[in-house]
Each structure stands twice: as structure tokens, then as C-alpha cells.
DSSP file (Angstrom, degrees, kcal/mol; ACC not computed):
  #  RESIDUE AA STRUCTURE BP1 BP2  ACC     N-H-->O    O-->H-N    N-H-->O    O-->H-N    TCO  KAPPA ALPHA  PHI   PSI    X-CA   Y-CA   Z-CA
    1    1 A X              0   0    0      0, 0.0     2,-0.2     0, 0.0     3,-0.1   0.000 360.0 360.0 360.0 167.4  174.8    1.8  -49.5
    2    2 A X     >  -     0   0    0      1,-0.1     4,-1.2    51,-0.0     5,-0.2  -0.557 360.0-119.4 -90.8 149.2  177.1    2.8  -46.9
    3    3 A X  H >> S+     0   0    0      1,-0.2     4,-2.4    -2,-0.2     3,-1.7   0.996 114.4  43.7 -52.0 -63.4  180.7    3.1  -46.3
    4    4 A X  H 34 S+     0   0    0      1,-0.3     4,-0.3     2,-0.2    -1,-0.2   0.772 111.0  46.6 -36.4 -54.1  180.5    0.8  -43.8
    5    5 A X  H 34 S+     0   0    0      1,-0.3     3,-0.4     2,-0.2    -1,-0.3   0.730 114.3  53.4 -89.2 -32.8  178.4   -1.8  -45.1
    6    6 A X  H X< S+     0   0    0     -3,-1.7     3,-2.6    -4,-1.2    -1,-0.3   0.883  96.4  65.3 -83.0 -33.7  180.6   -1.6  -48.3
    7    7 A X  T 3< S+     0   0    0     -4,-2.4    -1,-0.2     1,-0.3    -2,-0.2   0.380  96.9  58.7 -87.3  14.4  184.3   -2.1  -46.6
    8    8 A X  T 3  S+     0   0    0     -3,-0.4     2,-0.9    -4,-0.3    -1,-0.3   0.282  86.7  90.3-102.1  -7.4  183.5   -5.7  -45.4
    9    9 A X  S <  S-     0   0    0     -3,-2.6     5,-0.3    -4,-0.1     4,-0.1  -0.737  75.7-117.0-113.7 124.5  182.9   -7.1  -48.4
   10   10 A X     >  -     0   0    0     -2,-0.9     4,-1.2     3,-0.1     5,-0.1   0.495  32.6-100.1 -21.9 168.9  185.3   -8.8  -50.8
   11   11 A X  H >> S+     0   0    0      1,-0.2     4,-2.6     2,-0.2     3,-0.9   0.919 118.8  49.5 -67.8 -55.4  186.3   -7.8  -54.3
   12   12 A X  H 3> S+     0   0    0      1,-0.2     4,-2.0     2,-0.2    -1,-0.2   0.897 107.8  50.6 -70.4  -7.1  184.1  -10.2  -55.9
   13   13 A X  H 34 S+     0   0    0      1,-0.2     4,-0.5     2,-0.2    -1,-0.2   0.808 107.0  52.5 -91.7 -10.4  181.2   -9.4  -54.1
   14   14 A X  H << S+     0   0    0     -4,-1.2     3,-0.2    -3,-0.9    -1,-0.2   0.687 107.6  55.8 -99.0 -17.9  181.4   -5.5  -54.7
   15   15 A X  H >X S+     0   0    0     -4,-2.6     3,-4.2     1,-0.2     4,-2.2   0.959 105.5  54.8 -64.7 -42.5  181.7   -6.3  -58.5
   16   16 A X  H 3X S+     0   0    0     -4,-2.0     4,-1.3    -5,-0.4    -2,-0.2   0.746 110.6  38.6 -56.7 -15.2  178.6   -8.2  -58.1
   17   17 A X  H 34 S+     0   0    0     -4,-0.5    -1,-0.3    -3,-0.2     4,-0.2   0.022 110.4  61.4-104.6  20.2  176.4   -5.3  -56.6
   18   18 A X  H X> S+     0   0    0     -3,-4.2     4,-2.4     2,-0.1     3,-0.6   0.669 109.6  41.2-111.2 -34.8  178.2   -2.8  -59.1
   19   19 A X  H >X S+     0   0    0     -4,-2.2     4,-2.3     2,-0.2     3,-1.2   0.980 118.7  54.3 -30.8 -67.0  176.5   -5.1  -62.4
   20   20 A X  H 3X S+     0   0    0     -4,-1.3     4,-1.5     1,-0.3    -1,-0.2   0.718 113.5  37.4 -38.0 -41.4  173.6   -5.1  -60.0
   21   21 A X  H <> S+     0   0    0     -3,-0.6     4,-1.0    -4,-0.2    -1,-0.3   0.623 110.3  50.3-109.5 -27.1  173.6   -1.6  -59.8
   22   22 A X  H XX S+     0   0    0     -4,-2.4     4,-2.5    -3,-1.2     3,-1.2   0.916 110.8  58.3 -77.6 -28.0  174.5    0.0  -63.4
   23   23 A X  H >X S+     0   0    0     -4,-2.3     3,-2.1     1,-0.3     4,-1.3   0.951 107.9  48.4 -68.8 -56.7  171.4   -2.5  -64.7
   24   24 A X  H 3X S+     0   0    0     -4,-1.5     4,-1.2     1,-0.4    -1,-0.3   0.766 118.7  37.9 -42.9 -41.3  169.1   -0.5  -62.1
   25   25 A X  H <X S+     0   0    0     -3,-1.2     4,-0.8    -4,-1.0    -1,-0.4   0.707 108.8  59.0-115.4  -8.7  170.4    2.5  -63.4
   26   26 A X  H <X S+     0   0    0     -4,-2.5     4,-2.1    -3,-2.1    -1,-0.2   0.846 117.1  39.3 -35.1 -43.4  170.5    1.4  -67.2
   27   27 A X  H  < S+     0   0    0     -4,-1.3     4,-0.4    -3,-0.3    -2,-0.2   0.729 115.5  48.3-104.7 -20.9  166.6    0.8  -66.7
   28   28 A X  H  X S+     0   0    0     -4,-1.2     4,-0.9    -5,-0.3    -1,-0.3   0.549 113.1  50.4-104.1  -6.8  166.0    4.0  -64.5
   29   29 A X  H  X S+     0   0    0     -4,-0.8     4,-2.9     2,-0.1    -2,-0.3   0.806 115.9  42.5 -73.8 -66.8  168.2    6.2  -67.5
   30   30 A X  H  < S+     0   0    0     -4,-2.1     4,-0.4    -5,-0.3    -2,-0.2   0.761 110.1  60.7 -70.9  -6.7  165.8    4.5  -70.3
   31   31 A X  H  >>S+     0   0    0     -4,-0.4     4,-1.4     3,-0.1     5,-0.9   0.939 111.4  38.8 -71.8 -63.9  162.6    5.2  -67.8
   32   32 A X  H  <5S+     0   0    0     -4,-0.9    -2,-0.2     2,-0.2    -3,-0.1   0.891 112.5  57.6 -62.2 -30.5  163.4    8.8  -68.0
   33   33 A X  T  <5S+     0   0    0     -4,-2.9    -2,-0.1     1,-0.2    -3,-0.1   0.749 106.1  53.8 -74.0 -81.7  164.4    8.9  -72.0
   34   34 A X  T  45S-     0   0    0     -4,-0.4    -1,-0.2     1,-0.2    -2,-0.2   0.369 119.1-120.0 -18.7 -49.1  161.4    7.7  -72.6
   35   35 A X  T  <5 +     0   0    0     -4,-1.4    -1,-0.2     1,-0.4    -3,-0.2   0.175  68.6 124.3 128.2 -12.6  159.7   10.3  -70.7
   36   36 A X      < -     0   0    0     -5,-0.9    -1,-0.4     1,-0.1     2,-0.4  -0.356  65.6 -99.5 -78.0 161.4  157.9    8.6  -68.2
   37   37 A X        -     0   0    0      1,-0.1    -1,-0.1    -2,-0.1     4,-0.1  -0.708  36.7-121.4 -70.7 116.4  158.6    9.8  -64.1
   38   38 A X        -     0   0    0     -2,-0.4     3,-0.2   -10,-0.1    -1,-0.1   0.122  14.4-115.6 -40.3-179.3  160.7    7.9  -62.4
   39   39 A X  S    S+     0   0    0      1,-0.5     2,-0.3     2,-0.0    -2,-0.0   0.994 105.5   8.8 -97.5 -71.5  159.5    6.2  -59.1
   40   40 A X  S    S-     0   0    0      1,-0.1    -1,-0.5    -3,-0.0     4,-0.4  -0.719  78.1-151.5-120.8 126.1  162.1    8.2  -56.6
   41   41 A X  S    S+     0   0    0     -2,-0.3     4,-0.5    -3,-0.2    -1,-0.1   0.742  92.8  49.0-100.3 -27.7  163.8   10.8  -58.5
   42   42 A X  S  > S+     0   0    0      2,-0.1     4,-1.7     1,-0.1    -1,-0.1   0.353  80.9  94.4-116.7  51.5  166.7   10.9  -56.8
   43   43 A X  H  > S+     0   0    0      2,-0.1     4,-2.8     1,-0.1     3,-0.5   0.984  87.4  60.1 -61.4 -63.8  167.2    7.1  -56.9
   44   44 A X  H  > S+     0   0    0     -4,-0.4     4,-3.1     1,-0.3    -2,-0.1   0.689 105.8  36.4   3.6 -89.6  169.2    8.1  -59.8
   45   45 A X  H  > S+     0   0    0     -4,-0.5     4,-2.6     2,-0.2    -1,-0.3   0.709 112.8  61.1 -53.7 -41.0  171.8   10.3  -58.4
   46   46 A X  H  X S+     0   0    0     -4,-1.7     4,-3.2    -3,-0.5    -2,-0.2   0.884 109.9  48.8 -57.4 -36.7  171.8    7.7  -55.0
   47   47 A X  H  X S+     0   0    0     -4,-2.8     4,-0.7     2,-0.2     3,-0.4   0.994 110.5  45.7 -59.7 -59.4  173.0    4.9  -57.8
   48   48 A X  H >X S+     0   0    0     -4,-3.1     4,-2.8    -5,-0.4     3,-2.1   0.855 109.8  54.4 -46.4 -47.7  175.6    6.8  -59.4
   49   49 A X  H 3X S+     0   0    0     -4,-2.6     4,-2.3     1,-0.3    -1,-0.2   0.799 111.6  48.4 -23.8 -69.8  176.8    7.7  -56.0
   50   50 A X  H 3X S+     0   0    0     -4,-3.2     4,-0.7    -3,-0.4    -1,-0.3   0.373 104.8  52.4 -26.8 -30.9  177.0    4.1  -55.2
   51   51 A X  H <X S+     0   0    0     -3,-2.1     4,-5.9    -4,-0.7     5,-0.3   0.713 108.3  51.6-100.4 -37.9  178.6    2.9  -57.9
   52   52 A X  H  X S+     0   0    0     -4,-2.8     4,-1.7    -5,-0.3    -2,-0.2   0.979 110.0  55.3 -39.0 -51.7  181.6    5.6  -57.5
   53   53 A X  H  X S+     0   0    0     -4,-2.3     4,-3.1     2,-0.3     3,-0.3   0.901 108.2  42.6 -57.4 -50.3  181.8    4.5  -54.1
   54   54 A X  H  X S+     0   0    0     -4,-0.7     4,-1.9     1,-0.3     3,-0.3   0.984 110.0  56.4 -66.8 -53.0  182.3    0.8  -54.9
   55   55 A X  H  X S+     0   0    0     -4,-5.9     4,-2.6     1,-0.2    -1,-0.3   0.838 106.8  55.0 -43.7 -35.4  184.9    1.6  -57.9
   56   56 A X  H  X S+     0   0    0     -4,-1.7     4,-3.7    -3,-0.3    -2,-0.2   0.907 114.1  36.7 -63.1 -62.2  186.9    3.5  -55.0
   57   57 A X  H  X S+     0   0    0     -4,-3.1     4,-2.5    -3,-0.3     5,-0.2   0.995 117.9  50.9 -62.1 -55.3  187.0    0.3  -52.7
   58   58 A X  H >X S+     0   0    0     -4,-1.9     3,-2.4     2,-0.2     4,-1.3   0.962 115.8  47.0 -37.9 -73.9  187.5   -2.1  -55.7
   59   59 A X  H 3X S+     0   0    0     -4,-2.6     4,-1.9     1,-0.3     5,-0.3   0.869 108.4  49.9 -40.8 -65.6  190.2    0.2  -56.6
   60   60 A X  H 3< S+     0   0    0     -4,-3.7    -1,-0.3     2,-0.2    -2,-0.2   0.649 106.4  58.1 -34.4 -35.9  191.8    0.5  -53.3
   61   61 A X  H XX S+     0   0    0     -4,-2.5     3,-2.0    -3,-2.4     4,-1.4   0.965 110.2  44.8 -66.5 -67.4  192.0   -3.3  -52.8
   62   62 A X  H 3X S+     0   0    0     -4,-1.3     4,-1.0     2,-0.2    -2,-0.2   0.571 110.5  46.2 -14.2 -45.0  193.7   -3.6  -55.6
   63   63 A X  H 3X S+     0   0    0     -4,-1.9     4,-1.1    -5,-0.3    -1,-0.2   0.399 110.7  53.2 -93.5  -7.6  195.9   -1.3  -55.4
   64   64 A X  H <> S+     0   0    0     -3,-2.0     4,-1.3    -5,-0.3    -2,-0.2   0.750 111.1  51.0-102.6 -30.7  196.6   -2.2  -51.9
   65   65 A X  H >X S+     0   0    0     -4,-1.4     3,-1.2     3,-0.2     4,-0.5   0.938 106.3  55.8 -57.9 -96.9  197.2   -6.3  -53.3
   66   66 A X  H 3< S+     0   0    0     -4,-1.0    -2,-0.2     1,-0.3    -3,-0.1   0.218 107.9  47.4-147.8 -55.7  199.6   -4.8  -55.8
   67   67 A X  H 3< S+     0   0    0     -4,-1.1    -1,-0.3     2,-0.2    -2,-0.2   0.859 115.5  45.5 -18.6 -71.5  201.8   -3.0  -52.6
   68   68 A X  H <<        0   0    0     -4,-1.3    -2,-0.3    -3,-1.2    -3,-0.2   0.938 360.0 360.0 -46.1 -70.5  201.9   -6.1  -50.7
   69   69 A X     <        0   0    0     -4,-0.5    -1,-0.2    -5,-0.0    -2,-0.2   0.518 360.0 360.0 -72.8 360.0  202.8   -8.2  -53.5
């Protein structure tokens, strides 16, 4: 995902794509211990990436509520 595409959407809706997003990479880590090839090999690296990103905004909102109030 994108910066953009991430900084319009609410707090609850970026926890819901970051669940979305460790199960995908829960199931693409136990595809590689196992031994088998992943589909995209760096899908992987693109998740993790993703998921930083969204703790970052999450974090930032928060921390930006927290100011305010």
C-alpha cells in the first residue's frame, strides 16, 4: 500500500488491514518454513514494509489525539 492511500483512512480501519496483513504474512512465514517457494518472493518483505508503515500512522494519530486533548 501506499502512503497516500494509507493517510485517509481512520484508526480503526488501519488496525483492520494490519490483522489482515500479519495473517498474510503468518501464512507466507510458515509457507517458507516448511520449505515450499513462495508465490512472489518479495511479497514478504512488501508485507512487512506495510505493516511498519501502518504502525507509523496508527502511531501518529494517536499521538496527535493525545496533543490536542
Amino acid at each position: 500500500m501506499k502512503k497516500r492511500d494509507l493517510k485517509g483512512q481512520s484508526t480503526e480501519e488501519l488496525k483492520e488491514k494490519l490483522a489482515e496483513l500479519r495473517l498474510e504474512l503468518i501464512k507466507a512465514n510458515s509457507q517458507v518454513a516448511s520449505g515450499s517457494a513462495p508465490k512472489n518472493p518479495g511479497q514478504i518483505r512488501q508485507m512487512r514494509k506495510t505493516i511498519a508503515r501502518i504502525l507509523t500512522f496508527i502511531h501518529h494519530k494517536t499521538e496527535a489525539t493525545h496533543k490536542d486533548g
